[in-house]
TIVEXRO-96943 format. One line per 10 residues: number of its first residue (from 1); their letters; for each residue y, x, z of C-alpha. Coordinates in Angstrom, 3 decimals. Layout:
NUM) A) Y:X:Z | ...
REM end
This chain:
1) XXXXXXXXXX) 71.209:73.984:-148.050 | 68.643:74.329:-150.751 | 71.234:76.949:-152.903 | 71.058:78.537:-149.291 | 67.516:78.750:-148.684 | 67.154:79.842:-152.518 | 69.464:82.680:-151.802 | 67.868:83.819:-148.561 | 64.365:83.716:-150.048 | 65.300:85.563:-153.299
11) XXXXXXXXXX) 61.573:87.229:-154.659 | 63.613:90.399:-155.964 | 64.414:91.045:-152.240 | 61.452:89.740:-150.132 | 58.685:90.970:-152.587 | 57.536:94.095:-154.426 | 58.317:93.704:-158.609 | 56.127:91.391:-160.637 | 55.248:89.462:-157.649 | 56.470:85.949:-156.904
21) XXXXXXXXXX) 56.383:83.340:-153.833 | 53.960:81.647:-156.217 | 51.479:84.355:-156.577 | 51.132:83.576:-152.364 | 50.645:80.220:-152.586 | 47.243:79.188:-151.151 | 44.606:77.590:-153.195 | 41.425:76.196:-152.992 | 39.345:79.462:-153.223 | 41.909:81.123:-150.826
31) XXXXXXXXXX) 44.408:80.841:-148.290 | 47.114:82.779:-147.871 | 49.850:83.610:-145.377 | 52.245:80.738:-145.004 | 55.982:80.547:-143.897 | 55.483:76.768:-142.060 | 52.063:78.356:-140.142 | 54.981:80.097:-137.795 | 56.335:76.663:-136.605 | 53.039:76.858:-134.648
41) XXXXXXXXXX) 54.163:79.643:-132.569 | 56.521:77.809:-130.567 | 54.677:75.061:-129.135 | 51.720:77.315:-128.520 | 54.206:79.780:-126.750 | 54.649:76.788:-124.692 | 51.384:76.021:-123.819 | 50.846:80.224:-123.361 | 53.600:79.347:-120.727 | 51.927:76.968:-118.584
51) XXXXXXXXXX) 48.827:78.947:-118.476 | 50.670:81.323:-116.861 | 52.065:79.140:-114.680 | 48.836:77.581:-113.585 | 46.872:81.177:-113.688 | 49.748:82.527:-111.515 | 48.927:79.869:-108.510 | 45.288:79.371:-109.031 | 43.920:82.416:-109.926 | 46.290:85.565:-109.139
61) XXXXXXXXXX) 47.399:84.663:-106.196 | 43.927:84.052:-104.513 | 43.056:87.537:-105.883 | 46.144:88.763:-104.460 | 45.971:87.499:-101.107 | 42.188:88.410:-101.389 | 42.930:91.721:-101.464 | 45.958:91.375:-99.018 | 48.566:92.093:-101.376 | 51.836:91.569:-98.915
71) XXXXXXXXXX) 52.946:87.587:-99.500 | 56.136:88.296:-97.038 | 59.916:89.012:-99.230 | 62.208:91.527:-97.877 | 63.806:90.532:-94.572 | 66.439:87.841:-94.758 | 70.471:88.680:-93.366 | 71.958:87.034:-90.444 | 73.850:84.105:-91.396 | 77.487:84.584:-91.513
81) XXXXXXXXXX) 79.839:82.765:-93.777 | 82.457:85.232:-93.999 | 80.353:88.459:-95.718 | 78.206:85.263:-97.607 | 81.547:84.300:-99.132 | 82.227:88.238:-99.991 | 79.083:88.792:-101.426 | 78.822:85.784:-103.597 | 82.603:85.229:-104.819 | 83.781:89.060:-104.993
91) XXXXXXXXXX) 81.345:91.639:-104.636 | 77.024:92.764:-103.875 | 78.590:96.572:-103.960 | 81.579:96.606:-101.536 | 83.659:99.594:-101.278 | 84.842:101.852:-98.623 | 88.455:99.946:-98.770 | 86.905:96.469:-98.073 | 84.092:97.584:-95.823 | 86.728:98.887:-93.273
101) XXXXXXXXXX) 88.679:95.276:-93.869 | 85.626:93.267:-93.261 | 84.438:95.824:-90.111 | 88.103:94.741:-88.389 | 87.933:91.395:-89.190 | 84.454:90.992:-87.879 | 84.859:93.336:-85.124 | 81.549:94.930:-86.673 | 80.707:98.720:-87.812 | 80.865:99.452:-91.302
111) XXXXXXXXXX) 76.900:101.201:-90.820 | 75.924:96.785:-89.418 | 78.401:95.625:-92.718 | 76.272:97.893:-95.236 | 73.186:96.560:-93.716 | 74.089:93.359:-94.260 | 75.090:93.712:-97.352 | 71.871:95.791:-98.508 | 69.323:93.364:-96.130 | 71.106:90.249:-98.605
121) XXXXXXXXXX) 70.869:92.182:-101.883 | 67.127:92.707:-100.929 | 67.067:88.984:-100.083 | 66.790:88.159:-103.917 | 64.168:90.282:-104.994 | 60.838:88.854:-105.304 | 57.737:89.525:-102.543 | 54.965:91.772:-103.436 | 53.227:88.558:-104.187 | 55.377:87.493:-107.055
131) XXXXXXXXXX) 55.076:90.734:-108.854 | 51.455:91.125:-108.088 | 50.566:87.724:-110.174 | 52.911:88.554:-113.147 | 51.068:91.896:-113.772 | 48.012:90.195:-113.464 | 48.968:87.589:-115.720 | 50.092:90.232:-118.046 | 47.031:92.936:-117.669 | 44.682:90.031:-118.378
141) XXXXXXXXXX) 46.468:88.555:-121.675 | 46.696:92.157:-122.725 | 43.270:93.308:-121.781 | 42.127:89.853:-123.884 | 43.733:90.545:-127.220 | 43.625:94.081:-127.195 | 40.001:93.500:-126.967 | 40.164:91.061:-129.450 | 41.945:93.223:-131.746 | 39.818:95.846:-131.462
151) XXXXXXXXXX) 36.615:93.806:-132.028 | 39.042:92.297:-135.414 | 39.451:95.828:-136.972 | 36.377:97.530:-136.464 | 35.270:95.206:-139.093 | 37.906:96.108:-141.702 | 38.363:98.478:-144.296 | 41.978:99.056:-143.209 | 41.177:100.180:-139.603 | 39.706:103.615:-141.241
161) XXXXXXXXXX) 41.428:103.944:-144.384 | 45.025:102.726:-144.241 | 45.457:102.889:-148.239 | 43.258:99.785:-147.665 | 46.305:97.601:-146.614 | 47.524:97.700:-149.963 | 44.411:97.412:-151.717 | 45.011:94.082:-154.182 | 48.037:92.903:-152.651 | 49.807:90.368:-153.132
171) XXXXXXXXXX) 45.892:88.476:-153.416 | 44.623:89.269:-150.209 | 42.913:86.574:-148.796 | 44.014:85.253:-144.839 | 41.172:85.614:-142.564 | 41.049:83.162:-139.996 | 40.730:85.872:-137.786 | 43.671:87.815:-138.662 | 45.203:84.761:-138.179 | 44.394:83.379:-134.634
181) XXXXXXXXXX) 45.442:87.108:-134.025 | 48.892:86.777:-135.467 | 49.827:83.562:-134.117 | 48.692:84.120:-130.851 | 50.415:88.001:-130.587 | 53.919:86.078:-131.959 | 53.286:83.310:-129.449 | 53.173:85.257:-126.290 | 56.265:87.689:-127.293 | 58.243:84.643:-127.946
191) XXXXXXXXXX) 56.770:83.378:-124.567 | 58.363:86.221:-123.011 | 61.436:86.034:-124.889 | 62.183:82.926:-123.019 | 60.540:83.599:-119.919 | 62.271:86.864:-119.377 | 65.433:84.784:-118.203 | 63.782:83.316:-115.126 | 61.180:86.219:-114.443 | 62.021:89.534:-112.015
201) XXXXXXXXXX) 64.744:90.545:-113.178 | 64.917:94.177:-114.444 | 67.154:96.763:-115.186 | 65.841:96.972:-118.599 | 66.199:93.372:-119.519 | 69.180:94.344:-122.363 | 66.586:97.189:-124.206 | 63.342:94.958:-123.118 | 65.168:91.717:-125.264 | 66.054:93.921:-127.925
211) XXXXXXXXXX) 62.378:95.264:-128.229 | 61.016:91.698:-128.290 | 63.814:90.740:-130.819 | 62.374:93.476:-133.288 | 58.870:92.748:-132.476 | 59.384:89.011:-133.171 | 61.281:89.942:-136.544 | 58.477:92.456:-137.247 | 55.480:89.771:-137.146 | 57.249:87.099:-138.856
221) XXXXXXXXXX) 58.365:89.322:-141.604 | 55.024:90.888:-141.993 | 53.165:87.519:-142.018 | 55.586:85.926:-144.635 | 55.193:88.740:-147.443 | 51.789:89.313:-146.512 | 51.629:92.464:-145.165 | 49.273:91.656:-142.289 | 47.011:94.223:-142.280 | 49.168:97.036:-141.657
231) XXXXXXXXXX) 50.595:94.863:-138.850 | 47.322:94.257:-137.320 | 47.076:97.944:-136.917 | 50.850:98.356:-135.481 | 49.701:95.356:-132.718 | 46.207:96.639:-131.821 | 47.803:100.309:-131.131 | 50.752:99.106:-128.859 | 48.591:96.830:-126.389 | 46.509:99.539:-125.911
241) XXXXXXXXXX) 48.937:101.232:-123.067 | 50.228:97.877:-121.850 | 46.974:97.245:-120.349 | 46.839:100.829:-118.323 | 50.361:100.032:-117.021 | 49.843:96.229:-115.787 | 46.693:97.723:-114.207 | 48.393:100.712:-112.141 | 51.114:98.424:-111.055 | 48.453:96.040:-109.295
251) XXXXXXXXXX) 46.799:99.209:-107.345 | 50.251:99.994:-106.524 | 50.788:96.733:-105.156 | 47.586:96.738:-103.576 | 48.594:100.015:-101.598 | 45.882:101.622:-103.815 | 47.295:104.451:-104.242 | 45.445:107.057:-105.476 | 43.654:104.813:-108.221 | 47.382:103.789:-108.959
261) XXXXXXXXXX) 48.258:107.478:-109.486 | 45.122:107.775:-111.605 | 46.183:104.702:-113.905 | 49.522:105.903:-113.991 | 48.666:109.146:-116.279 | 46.146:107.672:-117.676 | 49.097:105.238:-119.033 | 51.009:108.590:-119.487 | 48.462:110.057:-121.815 | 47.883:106.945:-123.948
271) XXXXXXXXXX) 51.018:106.211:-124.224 | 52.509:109.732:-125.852 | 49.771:109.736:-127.761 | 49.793:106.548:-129.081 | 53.188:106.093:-129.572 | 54.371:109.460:-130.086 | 51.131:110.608:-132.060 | 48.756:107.899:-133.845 | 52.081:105.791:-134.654 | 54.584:108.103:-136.823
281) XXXXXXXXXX) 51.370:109.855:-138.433 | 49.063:106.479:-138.959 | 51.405:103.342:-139.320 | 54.651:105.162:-140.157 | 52.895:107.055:-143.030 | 51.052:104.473:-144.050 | 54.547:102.042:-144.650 | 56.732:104.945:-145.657 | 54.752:106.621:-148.393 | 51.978:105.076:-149.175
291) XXXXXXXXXX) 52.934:101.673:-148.989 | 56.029:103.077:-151.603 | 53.241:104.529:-153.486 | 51.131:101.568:-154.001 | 54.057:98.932:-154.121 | 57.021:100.589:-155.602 | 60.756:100.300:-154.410 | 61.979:96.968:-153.097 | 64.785:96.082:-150.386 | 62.640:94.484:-147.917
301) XXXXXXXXXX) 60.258:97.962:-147.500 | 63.553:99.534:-146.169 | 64.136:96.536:-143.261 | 60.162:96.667:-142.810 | 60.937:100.377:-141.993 | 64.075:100.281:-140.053 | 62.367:97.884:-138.200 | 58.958:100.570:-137.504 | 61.768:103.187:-137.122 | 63.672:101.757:-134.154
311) XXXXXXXXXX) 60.137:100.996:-132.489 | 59.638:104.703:-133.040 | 63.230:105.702:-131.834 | 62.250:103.231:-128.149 | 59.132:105.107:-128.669 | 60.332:108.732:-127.701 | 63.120:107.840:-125.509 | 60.635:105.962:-122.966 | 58.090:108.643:-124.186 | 60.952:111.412:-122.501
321) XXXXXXXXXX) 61.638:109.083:-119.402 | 58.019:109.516:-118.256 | 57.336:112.822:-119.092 | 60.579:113.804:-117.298 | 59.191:111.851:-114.150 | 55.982:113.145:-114.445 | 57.301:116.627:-114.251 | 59.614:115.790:-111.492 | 56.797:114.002:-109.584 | 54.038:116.558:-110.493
331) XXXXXXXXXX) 56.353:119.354:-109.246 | 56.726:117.888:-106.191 | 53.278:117.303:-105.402 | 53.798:113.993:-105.915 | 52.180:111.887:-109.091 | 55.156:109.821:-111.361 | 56.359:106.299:-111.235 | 56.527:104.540:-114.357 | 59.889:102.370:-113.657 | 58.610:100.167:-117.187
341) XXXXXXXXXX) 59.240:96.601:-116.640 | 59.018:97.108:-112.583 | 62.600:97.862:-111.739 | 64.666:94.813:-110.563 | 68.152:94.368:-111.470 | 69.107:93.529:-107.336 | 67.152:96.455:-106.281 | 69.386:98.510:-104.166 | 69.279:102.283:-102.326 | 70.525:102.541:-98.868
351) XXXXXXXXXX) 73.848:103.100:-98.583 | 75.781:105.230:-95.901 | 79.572:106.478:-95.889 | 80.741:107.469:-97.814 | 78.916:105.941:-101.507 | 78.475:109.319:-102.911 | 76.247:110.346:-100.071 | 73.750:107.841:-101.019 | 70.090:108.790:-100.063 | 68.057:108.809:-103.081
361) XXXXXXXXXX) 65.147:106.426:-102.730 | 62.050:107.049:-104.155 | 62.253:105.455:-107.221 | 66.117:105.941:-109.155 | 65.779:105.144:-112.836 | 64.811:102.326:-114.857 | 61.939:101.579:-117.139 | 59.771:102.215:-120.308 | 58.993:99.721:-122.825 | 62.478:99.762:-122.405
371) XXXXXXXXXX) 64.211:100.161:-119.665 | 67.963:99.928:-118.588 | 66.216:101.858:-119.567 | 63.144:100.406:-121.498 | 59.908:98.960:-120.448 | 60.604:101.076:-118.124 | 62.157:104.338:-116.337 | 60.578:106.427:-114.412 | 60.972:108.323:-111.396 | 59.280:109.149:-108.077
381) XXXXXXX) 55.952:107.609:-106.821 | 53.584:106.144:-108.995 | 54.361:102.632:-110.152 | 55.935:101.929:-106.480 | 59.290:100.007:-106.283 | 62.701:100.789:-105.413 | 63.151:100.533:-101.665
REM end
């Protein structure tokens, strides 16, 4: 194990030339970043957890049902053990073959066997209510250490000058700021790591893991060679649009819907430009070039920036799902739906006969952030769900 862990932490891979695991060892004049400080992410993603949990009951859902956010799920199927069996030992989706099967059997229509079938795939998606308190839950962490971030790097040299995160490195000094800010950012996306198994589920949930898998890799990798500051930036800048999407998706929920139309391009516009704009030219610059500049040539620079590069890639592909819906929407009269994150996996369109002939709902992709899609795909009415 220790020939192992000798291998894995080789200097002349981790670290830039002439610098050494001992050279960020903390001392008494200074601390420094520490590989054992991310053992405290996991039990504080714990307790991030059960403050959800408890904000959920006792604070989101009085706000919801204070503004009379609907508490009611989708209406419940008939009982009826035969199309129960079908739908939970052989198919959700049954074809035109099976439905005429089950229609003689029953002595039902096909149009009352559809129904049923549609009324108990709706069945399992969560009430207004449920989604209501998780994007509260979410627009209020996000709104808290986005602030906090902001109020962080206004005070640092970095924030204006990003030749500034290289300044004296490997001895820069941890701040206990910078910090609380790391462990707390790598706490809540491992929260949702694990909580994304028994949350809605989405029809992004492959691309949405994936992005929390890099995101996860990015901080820890960051914080272990010391290259905080730079990721300080990278986390300040991609909170900022979170918190304009949570936000629309509660005044959607709350029928509100021209302010939800509002938030939604406001989300639109800070988004592109954030992601599309002040990322490639501020934090990819700053790690492809100048951090070569100022650091020289070493393997781990190349995973930091495959890493930046595939956030960039998820970047422009939910960057083209929006602006595709927007135009869509926009052309129609209509203002876009940002499908990020708000699409669940059982959500189904009504069906008639034959399949192809399916009426389009209102809302037909997935979502950005990623979305089977991203955080999220986008489509017709701002922020609204699949019906």
């Amino acid at each position: 194990m220790a020939g192992i862990l000798a291998w894995f932490w080789n200097e002349r891979f981790w670290l830039p030339h002439n610098v050494t695991w001992a050279d960020l060892q903390s001392t008494e004049e200074a601390a420094f970043p520490q590989a054992e400080d991310l053992y405290l992410a996991f039990p504080l993603a714990f307790c991030i957890f059960m403050i959800r949990l408890l904000f959920e009951r006792f604070i989101a859902k009085p706000c919801a049902l204070g503004l009379k956010v609907q508490a009611n799920g989708p209406q419940k199927a008939q009982p009826n053990a035969i199309l129960e069996k079908v739908f939970t030992a052989i198919t959700k989706h049954p074809d035109e073959k099976r439905l005429e099967g089950l229609s003689k059997q029953l002595d039902w229509d096909v149009r009352s066997i559809q129904r049923w079938f549609r009324q108990r795939r709706n069945q399992e998606k969560p009430s207004t209510l449920t989604k209501f308190c998780e994007s509260m839950w979410r627009f209020t962490f996000y709104l808290y250490i986005f602030t906090y971030g902001v109020r962080f790097l206004k005070k640092t040299p970095w924030l204006w000058n990003t030749r500034q995160c290289w300044n004296g490195y490997p001895y820069q000094p941890l701040m206990p700021d910078l910090h609380y800010y790391y462990i707390v950012e790598l706490s809540f996306y491992w929260s949702l790591m694990f909580s994304q198994f028994i949350d809605i589920k989405r029809k992004d949930f492959g691309i949405m893991f994936t992005h929390h898998i890099v995101t996860v890799t990015l901080i820890t990798f960051s914080y272990v060679t010391n290259l905080t500051r730079v990721g300080t930036l990278t986390l300040c800048l991609h909170d900022a649009a979170d918190v304009v999407l949570e936000a629309a998706k509660m005044a959607n929920y709350c029928k509100c819907q021209k302010l939800s139309d509002l938030l939604f391009l406001t989300f639109a516009i800070v988004f592109i430009v954030s992601r599309l704009g002040i990322y490639p030219l501020w934090i990819l610059n700053a790690t492809l070039f100048e951090l070569y500049e100022a650091l020289g040539n070493f393997p781990a620079l190349w995973v930091f920036n495959v890493l930046l590069v595939i956030l960039q890639i998820l970047h422009c592909f939910w960057s083209y799902l929006i602006i595709k819906a927007a135009y869509k929407a926009i052309s129609k009269g209509k203002v876009a739906k940002d499908d990020r994150s708000d699409i669940e996996s059982s959500s189904d369109e009504e069906e008639t006969v034959p399949r192809s002939k399916t009426p389009h709902s209102t809302i037909t992709t997935n979502g950005t952030g990623s979305s089977n899609g991203t955080n999220g795909y986008l489509t017709g009415g701002t922020c609204s769900e699949e019906h």
